[in-house]
Wavefront OBJ file of the C-alpha trace (Angstrom):
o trace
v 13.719 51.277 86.206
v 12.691 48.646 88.361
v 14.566 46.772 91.401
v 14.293 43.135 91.872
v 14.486 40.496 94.604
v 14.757 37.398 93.869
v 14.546 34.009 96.051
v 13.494 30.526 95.951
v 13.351 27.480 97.983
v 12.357 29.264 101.686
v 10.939 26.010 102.773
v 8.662 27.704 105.185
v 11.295 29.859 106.700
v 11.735 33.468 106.474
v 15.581 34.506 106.856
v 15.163 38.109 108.983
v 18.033 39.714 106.677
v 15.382 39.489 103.814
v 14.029 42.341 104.873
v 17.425 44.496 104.942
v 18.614 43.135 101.935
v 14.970 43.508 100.030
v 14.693 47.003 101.721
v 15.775 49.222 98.560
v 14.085 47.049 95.618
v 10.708 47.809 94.267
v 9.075 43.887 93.998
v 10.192 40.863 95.379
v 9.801 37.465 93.347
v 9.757 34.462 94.229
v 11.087 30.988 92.047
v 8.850 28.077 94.227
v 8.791 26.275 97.361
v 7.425 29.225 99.316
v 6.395 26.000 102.268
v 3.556 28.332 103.692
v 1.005 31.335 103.289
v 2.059 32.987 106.552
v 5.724 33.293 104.772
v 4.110 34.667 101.584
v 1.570 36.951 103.263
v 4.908 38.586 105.283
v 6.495 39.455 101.732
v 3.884 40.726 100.058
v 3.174 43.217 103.024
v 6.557 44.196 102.869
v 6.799 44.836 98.846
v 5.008 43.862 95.873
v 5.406 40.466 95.483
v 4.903 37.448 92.473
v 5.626 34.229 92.836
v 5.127 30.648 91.328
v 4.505 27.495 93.761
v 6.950 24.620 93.621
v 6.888 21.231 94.120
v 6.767 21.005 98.060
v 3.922 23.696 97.793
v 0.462 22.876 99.275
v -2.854 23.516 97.729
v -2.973 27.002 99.793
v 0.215 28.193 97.570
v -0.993 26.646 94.159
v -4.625 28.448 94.777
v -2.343 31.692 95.227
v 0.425 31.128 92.593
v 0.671 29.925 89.106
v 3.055 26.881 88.304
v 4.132 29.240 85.311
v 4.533 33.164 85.511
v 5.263 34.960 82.345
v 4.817 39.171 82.321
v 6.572 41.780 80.709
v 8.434 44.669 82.891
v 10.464 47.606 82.039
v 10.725 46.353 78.347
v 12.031 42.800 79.890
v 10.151 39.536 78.699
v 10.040 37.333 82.094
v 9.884 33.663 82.334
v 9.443 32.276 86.175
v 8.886 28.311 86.987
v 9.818 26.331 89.640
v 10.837 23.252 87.701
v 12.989 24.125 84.731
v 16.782 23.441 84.482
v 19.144 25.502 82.602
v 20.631 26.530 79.460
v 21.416 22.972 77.488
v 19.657 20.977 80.160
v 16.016 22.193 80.283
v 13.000 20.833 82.211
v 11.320 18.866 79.316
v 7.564 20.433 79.283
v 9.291 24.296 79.828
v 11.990 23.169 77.194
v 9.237 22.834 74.287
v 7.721 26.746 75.762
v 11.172 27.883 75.900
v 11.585 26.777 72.309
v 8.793 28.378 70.821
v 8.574 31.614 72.548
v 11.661 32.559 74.486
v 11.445 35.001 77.054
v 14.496 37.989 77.637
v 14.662 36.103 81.268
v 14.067 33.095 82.710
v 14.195 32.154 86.282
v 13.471 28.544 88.241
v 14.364 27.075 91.325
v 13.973 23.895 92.556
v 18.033 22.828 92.536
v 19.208 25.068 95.417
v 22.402 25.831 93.125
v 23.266 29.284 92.279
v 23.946 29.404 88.553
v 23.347 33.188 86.290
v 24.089 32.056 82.490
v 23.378 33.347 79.211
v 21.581 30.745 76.891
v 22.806 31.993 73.142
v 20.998 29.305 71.603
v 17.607 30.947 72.874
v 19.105 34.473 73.702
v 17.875 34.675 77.124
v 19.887 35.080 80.318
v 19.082 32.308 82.948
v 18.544 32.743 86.473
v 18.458 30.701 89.549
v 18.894 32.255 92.850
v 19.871 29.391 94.656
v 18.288 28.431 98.326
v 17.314 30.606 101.021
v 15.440 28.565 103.160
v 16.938 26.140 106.101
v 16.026 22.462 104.628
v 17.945 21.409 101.767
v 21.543 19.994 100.792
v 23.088 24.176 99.924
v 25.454 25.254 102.618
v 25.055 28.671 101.817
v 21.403 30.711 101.858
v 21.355 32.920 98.765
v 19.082 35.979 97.196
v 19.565 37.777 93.695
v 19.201 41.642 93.349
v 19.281 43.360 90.038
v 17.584 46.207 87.772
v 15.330 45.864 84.866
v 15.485 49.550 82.931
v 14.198 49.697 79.302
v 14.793 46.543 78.275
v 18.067 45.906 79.718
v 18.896 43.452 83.125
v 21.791 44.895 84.674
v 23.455 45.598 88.215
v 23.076 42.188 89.002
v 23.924 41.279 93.020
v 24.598 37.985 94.435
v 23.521 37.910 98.478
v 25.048 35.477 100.841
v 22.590 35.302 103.955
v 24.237 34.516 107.377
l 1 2 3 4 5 6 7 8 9 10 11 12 13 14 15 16 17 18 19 20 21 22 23 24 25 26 27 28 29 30 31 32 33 34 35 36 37 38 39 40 41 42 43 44 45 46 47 48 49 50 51 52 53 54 55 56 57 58 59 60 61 62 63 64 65 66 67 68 69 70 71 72 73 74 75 76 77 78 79 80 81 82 83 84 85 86 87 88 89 90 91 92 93 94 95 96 97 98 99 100 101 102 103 104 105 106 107 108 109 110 111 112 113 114 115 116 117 118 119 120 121 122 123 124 125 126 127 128 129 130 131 132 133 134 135 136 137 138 139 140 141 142 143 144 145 146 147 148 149 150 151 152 153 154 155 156 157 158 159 160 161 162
């Protein structure tokens, strides 16, 4: 069994609660527009830590991080992009991927919006984790926490940041 945390969209800035709220899970990952190295090099000194670069994301990041992340953990398929939409509504170049080799999860960024849904079609379970960072339109800073154990995603958190 492995625990996750998951953010996107820091925009350069670190919320200090990460830390608390990241303190029990085994990796942290991260959906795109990390903003800088010095935010990335403080998360992966605190966990293990993968991560894709988003759009806002100098050359620094995209030396560092892939624009696409696929790996395979505790019997889960993963799927991480920065760009990618949702279920019905997918990015256009991940739709075609998405289409021909479908992972158990797939996670993006890039809107700031919350949104966990199943995608029957493709029998995955979507993930966005929302914003955490301070530039944006979101009103709210959010994180994800849940459990990957032989093949199943479960215990699923949502975390409003102050």
């Amino acid at each position: 069994m492995k625990k996750i945390g998951l953010m996107s969209d820091t925009h350069s800035y670190l919320h200090p609660q990460v830390f608390k709220y990241f303190e029990e899970v085994d990796e942290i990952w991260h959906a795109g527009d990390i903003g800088n190295v010095e935010l990335a090099d403080k998360l992966e000194a605190f966990k293990p830590f993968r991560a894709v670069f988003g759009n806002i994301d100098g050359a620094d990041i995209r030396i560092r991080y892939p624009e696409i992340l696929r790996f395979n953990l505790e019997e889960v398929e993963v799927m991480m992009t920065h760009i990618g939409g949702y279920p019905g509504k997918y990015a256009p170049g991940v739709r075609e991927i998405l289409k021909k080799h479908p992972p158990k999860l797939f996670i993006c960024g890039h809107s700031h919006i919350l949104k966990v849904m199943p995608d029957p079609a493709l029998h995955l379970l979507h993930m966005n984790p929302g914003a955490c960072g301070q530039q944006g339109w979101h009103k709210v800073k959010t994180l994800l926490r849940f459990q990957l154990d032989s093949g199943n995603i479960q215990q699923l958190e949502v975390i409003e940041l102050p």
